[in-house]
N, C-alpha and C positions, 0 to 999 in steps of 0.2 A: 679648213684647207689652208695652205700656206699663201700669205700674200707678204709681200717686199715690195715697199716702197720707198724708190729712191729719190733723191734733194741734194740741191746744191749747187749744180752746175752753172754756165753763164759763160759770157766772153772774156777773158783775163789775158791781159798782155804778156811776152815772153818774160820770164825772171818770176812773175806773179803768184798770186797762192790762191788754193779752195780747198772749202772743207765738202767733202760730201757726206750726206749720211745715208742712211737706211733702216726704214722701222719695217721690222717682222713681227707678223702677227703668225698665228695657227701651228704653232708649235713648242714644243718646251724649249727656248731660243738658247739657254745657259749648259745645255746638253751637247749640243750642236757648234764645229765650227762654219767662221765665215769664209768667205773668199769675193775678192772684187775682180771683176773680169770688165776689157774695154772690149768695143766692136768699131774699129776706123772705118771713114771709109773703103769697098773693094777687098778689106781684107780679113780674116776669118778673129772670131773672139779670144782674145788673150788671156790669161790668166796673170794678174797684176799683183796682186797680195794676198794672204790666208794668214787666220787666226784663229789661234785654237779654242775650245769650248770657255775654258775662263780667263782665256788671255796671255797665257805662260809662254807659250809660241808664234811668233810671226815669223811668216817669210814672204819675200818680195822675188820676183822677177827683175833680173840685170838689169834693166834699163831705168829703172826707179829707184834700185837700191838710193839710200841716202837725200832722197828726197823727198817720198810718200813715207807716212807712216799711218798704218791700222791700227785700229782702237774698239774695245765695244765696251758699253754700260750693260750691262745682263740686266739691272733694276728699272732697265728706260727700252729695253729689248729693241736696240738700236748699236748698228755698227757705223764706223767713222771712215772716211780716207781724207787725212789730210797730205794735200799736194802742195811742195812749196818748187819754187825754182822749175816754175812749168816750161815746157818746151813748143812750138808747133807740133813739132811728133805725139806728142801727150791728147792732139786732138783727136776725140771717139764720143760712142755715146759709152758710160760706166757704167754696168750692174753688179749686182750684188747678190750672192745667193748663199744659200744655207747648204752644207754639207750635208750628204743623204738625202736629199732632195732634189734629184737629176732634170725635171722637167718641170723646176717650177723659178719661174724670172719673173722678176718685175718690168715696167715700163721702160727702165733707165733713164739718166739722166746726162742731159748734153753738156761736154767741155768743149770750148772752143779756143783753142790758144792763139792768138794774131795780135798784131801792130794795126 
């Protein structure tokens, strides 16, 4: 069965950076793209970044362009978001999930952007 679990999060001041990642298990993970989706509070799950099966392809949502960028090791069956120039806005909890596999998330992992 598919499990994702994601790392990383914490409190980081405005301007600040985190890496988050995520290890997938239960699948052929190098087959497969990713996608990192936030949930803020009150308001419904975003879709944040996507990366294609070996990497060739990322794309981000407007509001991160130029700041986030996604990454995966296929050899470490682990995907990456590193966020730099965090904002309050950027506060959610972040998952991560495997393309083709509509009902399966992991716990997520909390960012909390504050002074």
């Amino acid at each position: 069965q598919v499990q994702l679990v994601e790392s990383g999060g914490g409190l980081v001041q405005p301007g600040g950076s985190l890496r988050l990642s995520c290890v997938a298990s239960g699948f052929t993970f190098n087959r497969h793209g990713m996608r990192w989706y936030r949930q803020a509070p009150g308001k419904e799950r975003e879709l944040v970044a996507g990366i294609s099966d070996i990497g060739g392809v990322r794309a981000y949502t407007d509001s991160v362009k130029g700041r986030f960028t996604i990454d995966r090791d296929n050899a470490k069956n682990t995907v990456y978001l590193q966020m730099n120039s965090l904002k309050p806005e950027d506060t959610a909890v972040y998952y991560c999930k495997a393309v083709g596999f509509s009902s399966s998330w992991g716990q997520g992992t909390q960012v909390t952007v504050s002074s």
